[in-house]
C-alpha atoms as an extended CHARMM CRD file, in Angstrom:
* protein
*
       203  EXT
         1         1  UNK       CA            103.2430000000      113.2260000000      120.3070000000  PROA      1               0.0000000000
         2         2  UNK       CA            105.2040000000      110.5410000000      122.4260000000  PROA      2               0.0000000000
         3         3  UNK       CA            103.7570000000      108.0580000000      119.9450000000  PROA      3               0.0000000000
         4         4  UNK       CA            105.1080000000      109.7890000000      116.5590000000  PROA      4               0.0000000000
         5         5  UNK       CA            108.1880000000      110.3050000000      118.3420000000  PROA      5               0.0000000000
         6         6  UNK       CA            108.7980000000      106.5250000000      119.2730000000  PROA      6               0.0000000000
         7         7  UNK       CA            107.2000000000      105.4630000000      115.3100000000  PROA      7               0.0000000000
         8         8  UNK       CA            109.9280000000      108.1440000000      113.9000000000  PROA      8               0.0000000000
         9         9  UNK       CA            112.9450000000      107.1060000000      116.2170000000  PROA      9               0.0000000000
        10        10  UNK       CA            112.1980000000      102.6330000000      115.2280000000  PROA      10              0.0000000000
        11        11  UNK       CA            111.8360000000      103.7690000000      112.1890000000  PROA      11              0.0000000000
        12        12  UNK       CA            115.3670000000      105.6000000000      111.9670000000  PROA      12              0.0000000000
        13        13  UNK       CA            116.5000000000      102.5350000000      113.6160000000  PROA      13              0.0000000000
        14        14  UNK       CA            115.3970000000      100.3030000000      111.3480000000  PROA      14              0.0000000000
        15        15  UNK       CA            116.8230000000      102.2760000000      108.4040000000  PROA      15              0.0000000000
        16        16  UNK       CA            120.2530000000      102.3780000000      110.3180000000  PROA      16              0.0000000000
        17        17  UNK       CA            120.1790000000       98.6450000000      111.0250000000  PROA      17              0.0000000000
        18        18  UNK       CA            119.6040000000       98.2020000000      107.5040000000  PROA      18              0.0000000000
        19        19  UNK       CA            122.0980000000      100.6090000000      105.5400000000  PROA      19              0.0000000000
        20        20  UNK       CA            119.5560000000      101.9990000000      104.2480000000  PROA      20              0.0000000000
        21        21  UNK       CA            119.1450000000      105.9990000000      102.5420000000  PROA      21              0.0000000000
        22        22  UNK       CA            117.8470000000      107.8170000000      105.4330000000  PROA      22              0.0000000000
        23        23  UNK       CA            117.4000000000      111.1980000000      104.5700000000  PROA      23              0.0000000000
        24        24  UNK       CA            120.2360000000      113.8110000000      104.8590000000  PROA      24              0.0000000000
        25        25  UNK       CA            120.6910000000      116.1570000000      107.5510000000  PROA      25              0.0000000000
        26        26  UNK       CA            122.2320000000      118.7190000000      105.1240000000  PROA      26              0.0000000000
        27        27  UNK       CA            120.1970000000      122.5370000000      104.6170000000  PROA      27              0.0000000000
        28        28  UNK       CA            117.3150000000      122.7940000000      102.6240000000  PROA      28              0.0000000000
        29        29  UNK       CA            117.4910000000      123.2750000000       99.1970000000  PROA      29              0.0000000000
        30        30  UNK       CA            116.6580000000      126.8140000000       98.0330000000  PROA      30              0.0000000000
        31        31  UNK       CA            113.0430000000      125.9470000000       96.4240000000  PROA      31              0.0000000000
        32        32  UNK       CA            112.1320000000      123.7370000000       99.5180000000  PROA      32              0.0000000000
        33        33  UNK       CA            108.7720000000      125.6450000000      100.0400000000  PROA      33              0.0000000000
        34        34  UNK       CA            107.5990000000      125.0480000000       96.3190000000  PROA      34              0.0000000000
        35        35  UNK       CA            109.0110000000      121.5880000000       96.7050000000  PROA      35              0.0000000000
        36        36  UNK       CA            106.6170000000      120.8410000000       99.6610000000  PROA      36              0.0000000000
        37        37  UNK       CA            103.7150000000      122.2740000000       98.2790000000  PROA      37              0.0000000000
        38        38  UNK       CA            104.2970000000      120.4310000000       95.4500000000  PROA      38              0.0000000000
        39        39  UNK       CA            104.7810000000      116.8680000000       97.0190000000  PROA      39              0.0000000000
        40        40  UNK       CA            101.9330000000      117.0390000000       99.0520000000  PROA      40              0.0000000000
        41        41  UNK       CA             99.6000000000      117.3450000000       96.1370000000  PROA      41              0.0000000000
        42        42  UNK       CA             99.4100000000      113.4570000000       95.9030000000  PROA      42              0.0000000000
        43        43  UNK       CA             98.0880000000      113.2190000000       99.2960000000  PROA      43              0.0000000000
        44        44  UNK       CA             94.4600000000      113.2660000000      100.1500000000  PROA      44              0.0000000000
        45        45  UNK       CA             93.0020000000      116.6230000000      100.9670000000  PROA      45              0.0000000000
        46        46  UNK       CA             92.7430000000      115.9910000000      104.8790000000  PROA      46              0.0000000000
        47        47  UNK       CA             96.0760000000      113.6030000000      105.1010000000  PROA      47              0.0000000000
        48        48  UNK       CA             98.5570000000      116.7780000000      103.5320000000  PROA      48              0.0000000000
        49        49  UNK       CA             98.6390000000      119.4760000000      106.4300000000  PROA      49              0.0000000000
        50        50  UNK       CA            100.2200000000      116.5410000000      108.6950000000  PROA      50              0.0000000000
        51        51  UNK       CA            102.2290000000      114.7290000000      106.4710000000  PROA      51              0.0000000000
        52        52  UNK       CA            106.1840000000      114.2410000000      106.4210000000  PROA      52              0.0000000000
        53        53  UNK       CA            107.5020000000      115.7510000000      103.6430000000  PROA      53              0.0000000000
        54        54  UNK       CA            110.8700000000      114.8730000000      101.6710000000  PROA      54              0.0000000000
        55        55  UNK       CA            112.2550000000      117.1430000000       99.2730000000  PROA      55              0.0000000000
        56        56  UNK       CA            115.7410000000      117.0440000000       97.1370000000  PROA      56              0.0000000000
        57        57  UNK       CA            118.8460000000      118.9280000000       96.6610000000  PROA      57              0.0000000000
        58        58  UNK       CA            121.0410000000      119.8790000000       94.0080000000  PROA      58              0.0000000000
        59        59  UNK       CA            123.1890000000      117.3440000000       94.2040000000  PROA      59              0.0000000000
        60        60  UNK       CA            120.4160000000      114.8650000000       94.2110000000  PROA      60              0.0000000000
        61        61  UNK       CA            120.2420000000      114.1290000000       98.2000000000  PROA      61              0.0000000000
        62        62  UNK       CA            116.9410000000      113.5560000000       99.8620000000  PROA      62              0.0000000000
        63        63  UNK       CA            116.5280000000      116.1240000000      102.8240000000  PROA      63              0.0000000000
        64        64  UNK       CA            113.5510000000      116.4200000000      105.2600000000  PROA      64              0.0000000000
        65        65  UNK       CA            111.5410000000      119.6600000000      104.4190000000  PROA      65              0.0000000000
        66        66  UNK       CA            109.1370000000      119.4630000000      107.1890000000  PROA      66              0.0000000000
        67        67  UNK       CA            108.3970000000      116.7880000000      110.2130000000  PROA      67              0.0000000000
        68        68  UNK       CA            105.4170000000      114.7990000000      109.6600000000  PROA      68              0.0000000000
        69        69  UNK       CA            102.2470000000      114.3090000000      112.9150000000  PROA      69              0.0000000000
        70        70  UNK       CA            100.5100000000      111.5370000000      110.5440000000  PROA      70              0.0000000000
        71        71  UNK       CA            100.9640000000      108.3880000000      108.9240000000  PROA      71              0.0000000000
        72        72  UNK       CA            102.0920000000      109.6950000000      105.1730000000  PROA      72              0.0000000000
        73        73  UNK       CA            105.5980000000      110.5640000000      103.6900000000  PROA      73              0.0000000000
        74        74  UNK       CA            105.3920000000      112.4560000000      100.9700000000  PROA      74              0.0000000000
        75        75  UNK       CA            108.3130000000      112.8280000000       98.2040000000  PROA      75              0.0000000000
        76        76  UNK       CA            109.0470000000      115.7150000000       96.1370000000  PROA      76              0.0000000000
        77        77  UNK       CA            109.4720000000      115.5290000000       92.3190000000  PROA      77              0.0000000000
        78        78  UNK       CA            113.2530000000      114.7460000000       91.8870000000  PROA      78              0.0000000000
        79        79  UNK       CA            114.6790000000      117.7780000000       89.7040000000  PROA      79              0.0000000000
        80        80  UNK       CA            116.3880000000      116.9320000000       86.3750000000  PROA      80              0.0000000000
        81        81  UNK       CA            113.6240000000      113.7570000000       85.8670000000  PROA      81              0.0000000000
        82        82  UNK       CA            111.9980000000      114.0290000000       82.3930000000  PROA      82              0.0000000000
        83        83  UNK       CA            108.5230000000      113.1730000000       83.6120000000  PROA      83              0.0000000000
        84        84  UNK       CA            106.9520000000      114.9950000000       87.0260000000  PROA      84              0.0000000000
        85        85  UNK       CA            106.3010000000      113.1240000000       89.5650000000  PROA      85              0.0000000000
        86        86  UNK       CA            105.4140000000      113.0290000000       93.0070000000  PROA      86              0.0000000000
        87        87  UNK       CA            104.2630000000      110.4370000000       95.8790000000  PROA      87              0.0000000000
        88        88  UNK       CA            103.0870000000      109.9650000000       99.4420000000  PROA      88              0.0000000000
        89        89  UNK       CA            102.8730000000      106.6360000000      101.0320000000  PROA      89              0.0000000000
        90        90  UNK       CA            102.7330000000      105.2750000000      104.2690000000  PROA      90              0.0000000000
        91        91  UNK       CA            105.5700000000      105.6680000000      106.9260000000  PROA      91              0.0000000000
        92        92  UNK       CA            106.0380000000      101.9830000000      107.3980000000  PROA      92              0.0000000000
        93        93  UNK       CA            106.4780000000      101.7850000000      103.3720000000  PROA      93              0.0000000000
        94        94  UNK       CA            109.5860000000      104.3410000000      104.1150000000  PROA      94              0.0000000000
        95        95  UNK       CA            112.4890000000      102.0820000000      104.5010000000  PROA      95              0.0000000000
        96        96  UNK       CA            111.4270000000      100.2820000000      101.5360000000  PROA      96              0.0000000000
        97        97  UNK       CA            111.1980000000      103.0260000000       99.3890000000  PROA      97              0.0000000000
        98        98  UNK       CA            114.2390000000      104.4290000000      100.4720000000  PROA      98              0.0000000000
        99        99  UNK       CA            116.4000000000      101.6260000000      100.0790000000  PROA      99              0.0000000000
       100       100  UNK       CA            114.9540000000      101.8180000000       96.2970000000  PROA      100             0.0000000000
       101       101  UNK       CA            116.2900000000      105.2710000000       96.0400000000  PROA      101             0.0000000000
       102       102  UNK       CA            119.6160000000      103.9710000000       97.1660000000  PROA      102             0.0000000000
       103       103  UNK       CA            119.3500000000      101.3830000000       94.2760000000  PROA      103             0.0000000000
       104       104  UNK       CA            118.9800000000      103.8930000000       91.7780000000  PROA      104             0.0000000000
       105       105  UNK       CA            121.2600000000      106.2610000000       92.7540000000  PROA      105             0.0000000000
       106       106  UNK       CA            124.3120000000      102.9310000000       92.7850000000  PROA      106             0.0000000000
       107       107  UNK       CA            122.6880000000      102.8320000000       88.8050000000  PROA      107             0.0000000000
       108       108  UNK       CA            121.0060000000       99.4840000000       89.7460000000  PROA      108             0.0000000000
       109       109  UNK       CA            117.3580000000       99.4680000000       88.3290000000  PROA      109             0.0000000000
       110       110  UNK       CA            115.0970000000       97.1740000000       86.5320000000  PROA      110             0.0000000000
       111       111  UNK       CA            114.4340000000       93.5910000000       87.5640000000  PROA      111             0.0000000000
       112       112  UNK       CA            117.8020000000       93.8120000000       89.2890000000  PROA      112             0.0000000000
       113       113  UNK       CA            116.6440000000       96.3770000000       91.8440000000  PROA      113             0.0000000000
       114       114  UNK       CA            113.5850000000       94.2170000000       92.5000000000  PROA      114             0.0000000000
       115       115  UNK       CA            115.4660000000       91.2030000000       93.2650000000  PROA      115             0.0000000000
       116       116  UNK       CA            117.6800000000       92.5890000000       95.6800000000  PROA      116             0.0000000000
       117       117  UNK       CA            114.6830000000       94.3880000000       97.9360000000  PROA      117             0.0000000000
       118       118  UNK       CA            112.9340000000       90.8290000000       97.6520000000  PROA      118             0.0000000000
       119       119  UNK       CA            116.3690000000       88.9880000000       98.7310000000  PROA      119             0.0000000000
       120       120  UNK       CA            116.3230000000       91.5760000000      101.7840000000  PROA      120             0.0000000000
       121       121  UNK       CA            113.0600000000       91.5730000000      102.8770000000  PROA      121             0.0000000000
       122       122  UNK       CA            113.3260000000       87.5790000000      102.9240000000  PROA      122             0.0000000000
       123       123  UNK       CA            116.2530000000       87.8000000000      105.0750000000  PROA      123             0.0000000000
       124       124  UNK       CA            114.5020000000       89.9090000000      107.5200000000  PROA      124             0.0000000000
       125       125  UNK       CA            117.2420000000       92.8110000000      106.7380000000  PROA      125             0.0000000000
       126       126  UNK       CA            114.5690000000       94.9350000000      105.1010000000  PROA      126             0.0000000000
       127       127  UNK       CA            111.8160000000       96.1070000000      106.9140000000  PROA      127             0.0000000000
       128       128  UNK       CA            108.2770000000       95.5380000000      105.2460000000  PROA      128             0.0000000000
       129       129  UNK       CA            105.1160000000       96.1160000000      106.4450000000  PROA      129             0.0000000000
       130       130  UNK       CA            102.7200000000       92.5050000000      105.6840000000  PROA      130             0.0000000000
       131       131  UNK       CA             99.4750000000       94.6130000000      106.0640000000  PROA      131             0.0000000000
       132       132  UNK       CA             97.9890000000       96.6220000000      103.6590000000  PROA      132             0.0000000000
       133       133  UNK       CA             99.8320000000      100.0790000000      102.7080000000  PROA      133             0.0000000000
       134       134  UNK       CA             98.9380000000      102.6860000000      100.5440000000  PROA      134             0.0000000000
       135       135  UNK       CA            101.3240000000      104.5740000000       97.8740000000  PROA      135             0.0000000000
       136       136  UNK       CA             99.8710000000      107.5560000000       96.0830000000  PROA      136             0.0000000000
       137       137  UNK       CA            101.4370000000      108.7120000000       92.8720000000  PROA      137             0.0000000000
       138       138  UNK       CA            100.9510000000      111.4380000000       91.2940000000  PROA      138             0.0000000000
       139       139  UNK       CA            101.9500000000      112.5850000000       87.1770000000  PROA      139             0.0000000000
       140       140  UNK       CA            101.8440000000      115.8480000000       85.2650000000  PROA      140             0.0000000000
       141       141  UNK       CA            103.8170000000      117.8590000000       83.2460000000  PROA      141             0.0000000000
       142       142  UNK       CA            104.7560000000      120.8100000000       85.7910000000  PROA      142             0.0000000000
       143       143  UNK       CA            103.5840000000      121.9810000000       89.2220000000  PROA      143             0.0000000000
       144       144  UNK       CA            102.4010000000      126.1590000000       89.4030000000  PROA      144             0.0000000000
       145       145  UNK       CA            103.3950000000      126.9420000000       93.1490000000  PROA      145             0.0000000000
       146       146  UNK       CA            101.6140000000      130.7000000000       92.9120000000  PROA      146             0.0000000000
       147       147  UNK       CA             98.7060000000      128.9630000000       92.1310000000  PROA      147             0.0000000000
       148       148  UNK       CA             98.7670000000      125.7490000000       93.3030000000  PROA      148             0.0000000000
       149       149  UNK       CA             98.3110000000      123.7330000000       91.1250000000  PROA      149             0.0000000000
       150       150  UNK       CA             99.6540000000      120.5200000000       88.5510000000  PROA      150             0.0000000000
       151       151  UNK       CA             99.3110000000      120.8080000000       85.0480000000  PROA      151             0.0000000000
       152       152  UNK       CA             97.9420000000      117.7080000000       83.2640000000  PROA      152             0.0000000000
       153       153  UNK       CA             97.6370000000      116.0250000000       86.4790000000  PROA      153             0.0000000000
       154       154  UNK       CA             97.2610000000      112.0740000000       86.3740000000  PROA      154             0.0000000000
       155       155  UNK       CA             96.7890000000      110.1950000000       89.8760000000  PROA      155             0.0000000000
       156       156  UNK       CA             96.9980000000      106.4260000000       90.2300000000  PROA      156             0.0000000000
       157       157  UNK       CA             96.6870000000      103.8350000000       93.4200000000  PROA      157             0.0000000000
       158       158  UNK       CA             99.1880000000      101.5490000000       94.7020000000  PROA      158             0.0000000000
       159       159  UNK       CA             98.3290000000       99.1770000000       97.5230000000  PROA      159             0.0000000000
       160       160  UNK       CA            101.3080000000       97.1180000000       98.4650000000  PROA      160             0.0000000000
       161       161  UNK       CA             99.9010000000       93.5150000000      100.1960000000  PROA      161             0.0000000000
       162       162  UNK       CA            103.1430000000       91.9530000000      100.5720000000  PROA      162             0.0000000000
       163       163  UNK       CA            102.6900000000       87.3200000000       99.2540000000  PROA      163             0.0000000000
       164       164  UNK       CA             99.3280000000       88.6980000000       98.4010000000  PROA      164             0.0000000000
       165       165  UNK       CA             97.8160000000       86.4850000000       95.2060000000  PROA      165             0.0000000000
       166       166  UNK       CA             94.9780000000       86.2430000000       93.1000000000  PROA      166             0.0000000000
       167       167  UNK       CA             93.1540000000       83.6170000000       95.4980000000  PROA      167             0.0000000000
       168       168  UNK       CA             94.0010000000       85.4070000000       98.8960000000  PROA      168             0.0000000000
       169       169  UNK       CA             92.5220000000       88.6310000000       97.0650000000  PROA      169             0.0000000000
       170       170  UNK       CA             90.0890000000       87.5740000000       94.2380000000  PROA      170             0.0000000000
       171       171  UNK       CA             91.9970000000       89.8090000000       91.8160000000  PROA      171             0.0000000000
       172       172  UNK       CA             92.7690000000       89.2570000000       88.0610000000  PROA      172             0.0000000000
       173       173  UNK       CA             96.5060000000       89.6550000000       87.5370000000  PROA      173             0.0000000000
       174       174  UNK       CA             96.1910000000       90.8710000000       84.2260000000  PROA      174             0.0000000000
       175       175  UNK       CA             96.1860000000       94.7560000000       84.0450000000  PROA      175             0.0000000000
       176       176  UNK       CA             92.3020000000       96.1040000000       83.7100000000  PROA      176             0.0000000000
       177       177  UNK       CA             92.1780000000      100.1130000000       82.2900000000  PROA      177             0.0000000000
       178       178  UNK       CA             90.4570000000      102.2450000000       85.2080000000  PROA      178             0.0000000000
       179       179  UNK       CA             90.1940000000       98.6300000000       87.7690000000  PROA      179             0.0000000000
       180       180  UNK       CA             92.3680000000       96.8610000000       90.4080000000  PROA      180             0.0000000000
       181       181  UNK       CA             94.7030000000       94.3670000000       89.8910000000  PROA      181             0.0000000000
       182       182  UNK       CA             97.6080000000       92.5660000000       91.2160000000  PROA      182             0.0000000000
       183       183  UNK       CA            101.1850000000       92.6870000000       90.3240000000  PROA      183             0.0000000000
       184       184  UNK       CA            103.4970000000       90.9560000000       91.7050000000  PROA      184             0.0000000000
       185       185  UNK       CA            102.0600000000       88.1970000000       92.9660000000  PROA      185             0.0000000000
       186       186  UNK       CA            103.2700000000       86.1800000000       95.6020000000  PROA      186             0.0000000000
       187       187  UNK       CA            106.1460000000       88.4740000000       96.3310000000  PROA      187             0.0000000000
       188       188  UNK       CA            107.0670000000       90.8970000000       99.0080000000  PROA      188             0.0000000000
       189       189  UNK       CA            106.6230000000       93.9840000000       96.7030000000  PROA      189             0.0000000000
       190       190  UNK       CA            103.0780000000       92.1560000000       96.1030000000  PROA      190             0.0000000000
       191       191  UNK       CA            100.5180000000       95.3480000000       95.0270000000  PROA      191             0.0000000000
       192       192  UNK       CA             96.8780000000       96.3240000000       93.8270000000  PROA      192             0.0000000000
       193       193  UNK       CA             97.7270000000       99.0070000000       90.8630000000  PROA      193             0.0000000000
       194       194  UNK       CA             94.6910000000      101.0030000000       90.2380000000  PROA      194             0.0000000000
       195       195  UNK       CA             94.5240000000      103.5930000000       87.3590000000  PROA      195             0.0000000000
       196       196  UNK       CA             91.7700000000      105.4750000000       86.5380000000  PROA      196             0.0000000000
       197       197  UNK       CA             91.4380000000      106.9290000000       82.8580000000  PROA      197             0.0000000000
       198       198  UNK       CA             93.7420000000      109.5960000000       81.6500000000  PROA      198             0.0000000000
       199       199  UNK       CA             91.2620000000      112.6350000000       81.0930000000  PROA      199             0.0000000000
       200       200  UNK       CA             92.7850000000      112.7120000000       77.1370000000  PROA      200             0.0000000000
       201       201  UNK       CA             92.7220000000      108.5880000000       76.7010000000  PROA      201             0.0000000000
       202       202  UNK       CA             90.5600000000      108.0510000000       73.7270000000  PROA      202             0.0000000000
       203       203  UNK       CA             87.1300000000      106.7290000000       74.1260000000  PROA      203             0.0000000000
């Protein structure tokens, strides 16, 4: 417990030090229990009991639904998005991602967005993990929280390996339907994509 507690305060720290989008300290929103059972669908089966969980308010705030004793955040579906979406990654991928929320919510996106969080991270004011890190997402077109379950539910791999290329990995960098590849290469936001099929794709 000591441990998470130390991980959770450096990595406050860091976001502080940063300027980063930490996560508000305002209440939780009303459907915060269908909002957590709902982000931690994109989570592996034995990672979701312990993960941190991040959920979203009305006025578009993130807010911490529940405290996390493992390694994975997990975000909910922000309300108001055409397409459903959810995502767990790993902690040390947090400031990252958060700083990419911050992005979007200024109205800066695109290539523009990219550039900045690569500026950052080369000037050591944006913390990024250089090992491997793992970023589940997770589509579909609604989540049932009676039952449980997504509708038309699509997940897809993302392991960021930050300067990573196609010699240091052996990877194409072209994208292959259902196999890993790299984008990004030789960048800070360096990643394996992996998507499997979509259970309606065409054969």
């Amino acid at each position: 417990m000591q441990n998470r507690k130390t991980t959770l305060a450096a990595t406050l720290g860091a976001l502080a030090l940063a300027g980063l989008a930490a996560p508000s300290a305002a209440s939780e929103p009303a459907d915060a229990e269908a909002q957590l059972a709902a982000a931690i669908q994109a989570a592996p089966d034995d990672r979701r009991d312990g993960a941190r969980v991040l959920g979203w308010t009305d006025e578009g705030k993130v807010v911490e639904l529940r405290a996390g004793s493992n390694d994975l955040v997990c975000l909910a579906a922000r309300p108001g998005v055409p397409q459903w979406s959810v995502a767990c990654y790993h902690e040390s991928l947090e400031p990252f991602m958060a700083r990419g929320r911050e992005l979007t919510a200024q109205g800066i996106g695109g290539q523009e967005r990219i550039d900045i969080r690569e500026r950052e991270i080369a000037e050591g004011r944006l913390p990024m993990p250089r090992e491997p890190r793992t970023l589940y997402v997770l589509h579909g077109s609604g989540f049932d929280a009676e039952a449980g379950t997504v509708s038309d539910a699509y997940l897809r791999w993302v392991i960021y390996t930050p300067y990573a290329t196609a010699e240091s990995t052996g990877l194409t960098t072209r994208p292959v339907p259902g196999a890993p590849w790299l984008m990004a290469p030789g960048t800070a936001g360096a990643h394996v994509m992996i998507n499997p099929p979509r259970p309606d794709a065409n054969p």
